[in-house]
C-alpha positions in Angstrom: 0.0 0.0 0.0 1.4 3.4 -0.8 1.5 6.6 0.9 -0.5 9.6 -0.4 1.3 12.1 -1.4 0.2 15.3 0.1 -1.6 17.7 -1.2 -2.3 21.6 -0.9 -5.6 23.5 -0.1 -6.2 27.1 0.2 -7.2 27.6 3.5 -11.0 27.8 4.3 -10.2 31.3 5.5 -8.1 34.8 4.2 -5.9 34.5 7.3 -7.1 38.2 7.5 -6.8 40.1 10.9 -8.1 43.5 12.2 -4.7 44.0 13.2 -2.5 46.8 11.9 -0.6 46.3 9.4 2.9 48.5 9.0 4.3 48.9 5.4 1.8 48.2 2.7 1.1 49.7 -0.2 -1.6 51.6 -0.8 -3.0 49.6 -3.8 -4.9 52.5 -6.0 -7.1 49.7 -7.7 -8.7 47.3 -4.6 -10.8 45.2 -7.5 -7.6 44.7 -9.5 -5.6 43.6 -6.2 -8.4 41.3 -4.8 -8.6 39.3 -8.4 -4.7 39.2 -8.0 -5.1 37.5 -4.6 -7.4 35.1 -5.7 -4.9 33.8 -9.0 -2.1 33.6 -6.5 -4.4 31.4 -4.4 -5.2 29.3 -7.1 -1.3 29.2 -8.2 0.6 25.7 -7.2 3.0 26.2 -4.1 6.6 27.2 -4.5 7.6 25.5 -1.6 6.3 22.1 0.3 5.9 21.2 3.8 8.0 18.5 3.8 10.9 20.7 2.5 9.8 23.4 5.5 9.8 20.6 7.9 13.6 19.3 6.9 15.1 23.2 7.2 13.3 23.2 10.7 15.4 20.2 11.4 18.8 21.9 9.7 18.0 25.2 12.1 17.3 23.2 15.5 21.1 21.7 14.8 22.3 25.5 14.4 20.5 26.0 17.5 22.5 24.0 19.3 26.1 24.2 17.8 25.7 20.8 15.3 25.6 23.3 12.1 26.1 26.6 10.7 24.0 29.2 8.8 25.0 30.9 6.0 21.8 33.2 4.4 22.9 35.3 1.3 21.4 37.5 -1.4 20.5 40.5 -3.1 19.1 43.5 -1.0 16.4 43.2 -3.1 15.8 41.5 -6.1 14.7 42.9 -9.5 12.7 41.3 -12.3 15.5 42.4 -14.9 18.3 41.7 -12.8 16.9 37.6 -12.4 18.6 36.3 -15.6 20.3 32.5 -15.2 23.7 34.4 -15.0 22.9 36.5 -11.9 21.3 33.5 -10.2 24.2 31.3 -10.9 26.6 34.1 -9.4 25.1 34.8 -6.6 24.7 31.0 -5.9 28.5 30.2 -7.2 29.5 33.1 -4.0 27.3 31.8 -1.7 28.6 27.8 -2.4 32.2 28.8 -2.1 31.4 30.7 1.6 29.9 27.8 2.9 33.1 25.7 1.5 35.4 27.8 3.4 32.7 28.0 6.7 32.4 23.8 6.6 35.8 23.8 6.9 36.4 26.2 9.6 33.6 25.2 12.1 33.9 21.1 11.0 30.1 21.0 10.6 27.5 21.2 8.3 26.4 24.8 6.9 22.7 25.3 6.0 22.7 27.3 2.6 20.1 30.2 2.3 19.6 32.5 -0.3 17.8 35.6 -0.4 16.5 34.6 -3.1 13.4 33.6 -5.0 10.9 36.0 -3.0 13.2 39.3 -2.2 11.0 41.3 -4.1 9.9 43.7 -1.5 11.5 46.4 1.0 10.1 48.4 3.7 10.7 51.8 3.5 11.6 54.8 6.5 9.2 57.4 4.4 6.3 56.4 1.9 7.4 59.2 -0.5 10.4 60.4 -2.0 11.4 64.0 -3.0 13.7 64.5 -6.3 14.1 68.0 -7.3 11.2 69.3 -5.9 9.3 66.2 -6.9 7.2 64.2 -4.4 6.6 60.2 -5.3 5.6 57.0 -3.6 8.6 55.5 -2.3 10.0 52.2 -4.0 8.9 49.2 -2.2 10.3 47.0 -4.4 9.5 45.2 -7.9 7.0 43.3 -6.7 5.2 47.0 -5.6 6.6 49.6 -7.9 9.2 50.3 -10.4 12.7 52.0 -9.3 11.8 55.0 -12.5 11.3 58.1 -10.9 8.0 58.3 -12.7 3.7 58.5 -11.5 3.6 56.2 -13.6 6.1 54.1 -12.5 5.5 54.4 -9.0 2.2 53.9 -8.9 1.8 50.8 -7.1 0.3 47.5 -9.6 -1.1 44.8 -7.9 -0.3 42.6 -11.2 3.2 42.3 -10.0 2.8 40.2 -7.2 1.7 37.4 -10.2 5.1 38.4 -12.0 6.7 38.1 -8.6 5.2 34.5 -8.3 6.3 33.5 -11.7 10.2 34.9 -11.4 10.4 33.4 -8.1 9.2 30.2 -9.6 11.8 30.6 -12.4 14.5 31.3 -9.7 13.9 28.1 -7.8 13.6 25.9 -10.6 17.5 27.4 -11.8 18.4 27.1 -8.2 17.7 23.5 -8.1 18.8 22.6 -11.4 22.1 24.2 -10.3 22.6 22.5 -6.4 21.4 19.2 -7.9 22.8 18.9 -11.0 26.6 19.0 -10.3 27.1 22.5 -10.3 27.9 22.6 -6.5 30.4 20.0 -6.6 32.6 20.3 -3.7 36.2 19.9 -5.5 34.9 22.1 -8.1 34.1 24.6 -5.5 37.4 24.7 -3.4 39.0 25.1 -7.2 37.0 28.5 -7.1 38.3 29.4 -4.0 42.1 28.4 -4.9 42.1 30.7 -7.7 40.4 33.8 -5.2 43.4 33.5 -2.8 45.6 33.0 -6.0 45.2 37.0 -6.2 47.7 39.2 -4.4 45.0 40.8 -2.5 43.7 37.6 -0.7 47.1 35.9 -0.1 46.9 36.0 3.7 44.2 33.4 3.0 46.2 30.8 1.5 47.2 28.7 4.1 43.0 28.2 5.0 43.6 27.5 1.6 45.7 24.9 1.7 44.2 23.2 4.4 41.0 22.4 2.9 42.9 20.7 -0.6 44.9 18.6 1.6 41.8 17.8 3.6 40.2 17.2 0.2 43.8 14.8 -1.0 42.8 12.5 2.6 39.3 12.2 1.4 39.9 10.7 -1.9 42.7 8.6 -0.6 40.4 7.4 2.0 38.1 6.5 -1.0 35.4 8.8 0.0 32.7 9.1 -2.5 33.1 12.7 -4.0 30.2 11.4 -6.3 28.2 12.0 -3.2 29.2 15.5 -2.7 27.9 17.1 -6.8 24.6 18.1 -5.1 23.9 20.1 -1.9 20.7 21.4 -0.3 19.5 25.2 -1.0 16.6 26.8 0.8 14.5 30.0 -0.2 13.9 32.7 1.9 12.7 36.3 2.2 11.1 38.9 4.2 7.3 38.4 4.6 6.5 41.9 3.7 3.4 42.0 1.0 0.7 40.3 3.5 -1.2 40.7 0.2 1.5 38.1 -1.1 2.0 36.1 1.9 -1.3 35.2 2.4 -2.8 33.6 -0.5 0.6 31.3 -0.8 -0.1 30.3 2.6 -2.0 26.7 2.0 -3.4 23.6 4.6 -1.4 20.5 4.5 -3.7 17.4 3.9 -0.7 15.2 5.6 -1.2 17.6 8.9 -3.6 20.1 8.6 -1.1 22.7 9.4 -0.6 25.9 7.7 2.4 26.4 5.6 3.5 30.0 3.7 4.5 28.8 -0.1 6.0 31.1 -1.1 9.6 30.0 1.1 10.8 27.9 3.0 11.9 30.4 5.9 10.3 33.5 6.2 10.8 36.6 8.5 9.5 39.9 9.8 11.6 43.0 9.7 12.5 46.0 12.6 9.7 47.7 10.8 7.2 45.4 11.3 8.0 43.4 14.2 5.0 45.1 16.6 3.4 42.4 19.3 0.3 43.8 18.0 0.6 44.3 14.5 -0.3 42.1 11.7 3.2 40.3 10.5 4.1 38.5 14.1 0.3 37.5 13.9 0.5 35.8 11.0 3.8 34.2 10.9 2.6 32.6 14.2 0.3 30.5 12.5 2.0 29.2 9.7 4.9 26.1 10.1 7.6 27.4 8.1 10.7 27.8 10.1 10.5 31.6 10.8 13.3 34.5 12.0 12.9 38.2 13.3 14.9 40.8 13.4 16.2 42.4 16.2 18.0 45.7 16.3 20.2 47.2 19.4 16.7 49.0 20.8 15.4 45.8 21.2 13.4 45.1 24.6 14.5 42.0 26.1 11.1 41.3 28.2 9.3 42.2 24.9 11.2 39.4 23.1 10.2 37.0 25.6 6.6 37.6 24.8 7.9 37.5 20.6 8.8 33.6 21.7 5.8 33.1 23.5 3.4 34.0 20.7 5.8 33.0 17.8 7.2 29.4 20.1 5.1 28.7 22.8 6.0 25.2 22.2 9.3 26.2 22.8 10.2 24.0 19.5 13.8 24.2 18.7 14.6 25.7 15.2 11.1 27.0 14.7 12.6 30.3 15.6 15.7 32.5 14.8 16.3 36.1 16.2 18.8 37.7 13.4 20.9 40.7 15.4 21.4 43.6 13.5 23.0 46.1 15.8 26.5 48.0 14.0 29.8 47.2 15.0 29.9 50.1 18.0 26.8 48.9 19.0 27.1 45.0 19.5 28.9 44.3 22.1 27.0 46.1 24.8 23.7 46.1 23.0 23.3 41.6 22.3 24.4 40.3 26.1 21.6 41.4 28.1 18.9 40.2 25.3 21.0 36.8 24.6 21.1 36.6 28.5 17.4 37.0 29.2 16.3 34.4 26.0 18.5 32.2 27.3 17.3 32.0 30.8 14.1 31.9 30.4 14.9 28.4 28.9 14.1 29.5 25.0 16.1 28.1 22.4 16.6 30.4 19.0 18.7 30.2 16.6 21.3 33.4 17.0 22.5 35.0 13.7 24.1 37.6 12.8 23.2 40.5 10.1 26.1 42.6 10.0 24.7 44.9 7.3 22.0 47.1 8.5 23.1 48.5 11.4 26.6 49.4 9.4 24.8 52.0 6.8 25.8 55.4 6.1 25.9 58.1 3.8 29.4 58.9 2.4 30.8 62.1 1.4 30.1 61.4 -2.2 26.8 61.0 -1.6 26.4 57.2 -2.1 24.5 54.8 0.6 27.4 52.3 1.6 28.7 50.1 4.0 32.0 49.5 5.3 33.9 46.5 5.1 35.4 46.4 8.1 32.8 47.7 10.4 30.9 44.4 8.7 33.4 42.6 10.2 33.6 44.2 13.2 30.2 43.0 13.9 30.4 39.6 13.1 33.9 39.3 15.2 31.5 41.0 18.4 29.1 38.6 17.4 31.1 35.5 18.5 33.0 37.5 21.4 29.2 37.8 22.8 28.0 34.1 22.6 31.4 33.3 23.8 31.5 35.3 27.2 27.7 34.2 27.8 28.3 30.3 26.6 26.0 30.5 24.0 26.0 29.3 20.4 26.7 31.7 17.4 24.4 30.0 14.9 24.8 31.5 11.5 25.4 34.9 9.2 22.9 36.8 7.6 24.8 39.0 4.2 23.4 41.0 1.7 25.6 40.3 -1.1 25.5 40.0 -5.1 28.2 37.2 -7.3 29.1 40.6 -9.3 31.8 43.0 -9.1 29.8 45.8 -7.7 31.5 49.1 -6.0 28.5 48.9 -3.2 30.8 48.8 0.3 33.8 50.0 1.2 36.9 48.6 2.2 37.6 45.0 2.2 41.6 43.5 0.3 41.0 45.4 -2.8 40.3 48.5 -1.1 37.2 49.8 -2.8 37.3 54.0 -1.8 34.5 56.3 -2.0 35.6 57.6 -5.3 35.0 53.9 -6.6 31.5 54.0 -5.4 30.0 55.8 -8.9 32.3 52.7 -10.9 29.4 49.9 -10.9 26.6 51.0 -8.0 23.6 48.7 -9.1 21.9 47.9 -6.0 17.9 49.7 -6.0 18.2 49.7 -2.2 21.4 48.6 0.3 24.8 48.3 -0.4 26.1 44.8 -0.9 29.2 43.4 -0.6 30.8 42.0 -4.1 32.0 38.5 -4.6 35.5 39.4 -3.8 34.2 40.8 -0.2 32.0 38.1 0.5 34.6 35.5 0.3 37.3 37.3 2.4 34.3 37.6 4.8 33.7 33.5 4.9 37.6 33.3 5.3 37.8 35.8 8.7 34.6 34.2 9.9 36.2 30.4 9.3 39.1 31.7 11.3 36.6 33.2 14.3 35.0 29.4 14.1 38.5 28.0 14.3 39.0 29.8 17.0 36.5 27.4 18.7 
């Protein structure tokens, strides 16, 4: 007798609220958005439960020191910016980190991309002012379009279908990619070889070296490098667009438990992270492995009741609290909030975002980041759970596979007059694929450091 396979229904209800809800459009056309809602309802998932279930799993061993979290992406993605080439990029960067993070913490790293969902961002104003020119703000391609237009920045409820259907084209890449030999580990460290190869990154070579004679006792132990062509990937973004969010979320026959569709781990954002707001409400009742962030004005007995509404079962790897605090910040800001969590006998999973609270404006003008105030953070980061005993779980890195002048600093010493040479992001500053490999190699050595 076989097993049914399970199968998807919208749920019997909207999963609406009379709650607030903080950073939504203001759709101009309700008919237009409510017959959008009801295609994406009718649209197959992106995502299964079974797949949601297994990253629950991969996060309750980050949890508790077993693995390592590495979640990477755009700022926010773009429609014209998804081609196959981007996609492989930004997965190519984020394979070859978690090759050099394996190594250095001897465990398992759980590969996330920002990716196939990214399509939104909340915004500190809802307009913005160009040359005595007032707009809507950009929200993001699933919302608006970056053209400083009316026209353009009229919100369109139609793109939350072409969001749907480019994050479906990004997953299907993204698997074809991880499964089909692309993410071979030998091929990989070969990558990485020829990054430290460059004059810039030769402090980096003996991490190097390391991992290919690691990789020389493997095959001559006849390990099965067969095996190793195929890795997992997992989807994530911020759940943003409840207009969005909801009608991907779906019943599981199997369970009868809610699941958002559109990702495999979700989370809500500073902005919207309000006890009695709309977003914590409804990523309470779904399954999907879920994070929050949580800046340096965080309220520790606040976060306790975050865990009791969001993991009252106190379920390990059900939740994640991703710190995003600035390098000055860090150190004084995370012990008292990891130190209440932790004794009120809740178990997150800690991660770091090193970005956000590291933005500035520099003198030419140009929203950036600097490289080493990005590390900075993360090396506070594991100072913290050190002193308290705790368990560093995992980084959180806006980042793009291209050459971008975004951030400053890092081995090739990107200045602010550099800045105007290839600034593509729409939103935040990310680090290039030159940065975000020297970052994987510190951070290997701060894991190293056991």
């Amino acid at each position: 007798m076989t097993t049914a396979p399970p199968t998807f229904d919208t749920p019997s209800h909207a999963l609406t609220t009379d709650l607030p809800a903080a950073q939504q459009p203001s759709w101009p056309d309700r008919t237009a958005l409510d017959e959008v809602v009801s295609t994406l309802g009718s649209c197959p998932p992106l995502v299964f439960a079974g797949e949601c279930d297994e990253l629950r799993d991969r996060m309750a061993q980050a949890s508790i020191g077993e693995a390592f979290v590495l979640q990477g992406g755009d700022c926010a993605e773009t429609f014209q910016h998804a081609t196959a080439d981007n996609i492989r990029d930004r997965i190519k960067t984020v394979l070859q980190m978690s090759a050099v993070l394996t190594y250095g913490a001897g465990m398992p790293v759980v590969k996330m991309g920002r990716m196939a969902g990214q399509f939104a961002k909340p915004r500190s104003k809802d307009t913005e002012t160009r040359d005595g020119v007032t707009l809507p703000a950009y929200r993001g391609d699933m919302v608006n379009d970056f053209e400083f237009t009316a026209e353009s920045r009229e919100p369109d409820p139609k793109r939350l279908l072409r969001g749907y259907h480019t994050s479906a084209s990004t997953l299907n890449l993204v698997r074809a990619f991880t499964q089909g030999g692309f993410a071979d580990l030998r091929m990989v460290h070969d990558w990485n070889v020829g990054f430290v190869s460059n004059a810039a990154n030769r402090r980096y070579e003996g991490l190097a070296r390391e991992i290919s004679k690691a990789l020389r006792f493997m095959a001559a132990c006849g390990v099965d490098f067969d095996a190793m062509t195929a890795t997992e990937f997992w989807s994530a973004h911020e759940a943003l667009l409840l207009d969005y969010e909801r009608p991907m979320t779906r019943v599981d026959s199997r369970t009868g438990d809610l699941y958002d569709t559109s990702g495999h781990f979700l989370w809500v954002g500073e902005r919207t992270r309000q006890l009695d707001h709309a977003h914590l409400e409804f990523v309470s009742r779904i399954r999907n492995p879920i994070g929050m962030k949580v800046s340096d004005k965080a309220d520790p007995e606040e976060l306790l009741r975050v865990i009791d509404l969001l993991d009252p079962q106190r379920e390990p790897g059900r939740l994640t609290f991703i710190t995003r605090m600035g390098a000055g910040k860090i150190r004084e800001a995370l012990p008292p909030i990891i130190e209440k969590v932790r004794d009120s006998g809740a178990t997150v999973t800690w991660i770091c975002d090193p970005m956000h609270g590291n933005t500035f404006e520099s003198a030419s003008g140009f929203k950036t980041r600097d490289f080493e105030d990005v590390v900075d953070e993360v090396r506070g980061f594991f100072e913290v759970h050190r002193s308290l005993g705790t368990v560093p779980g995992g980084l959180h890195i806006e980042l793009t596979g291209n050459d971008v002048t975004e951030c400053l600093g890092g081995a090739e010493r990107i200045l602010d007059e550099d800045l105007n040479k290839r600034y593509e992001s729409v939103c935040d500053p990310r680090l290039n694929h030159r940065q975000s490999l020297e970052l994987a190699f510190l951070t290997a050595e701060m894991l190293a450091e056991g």
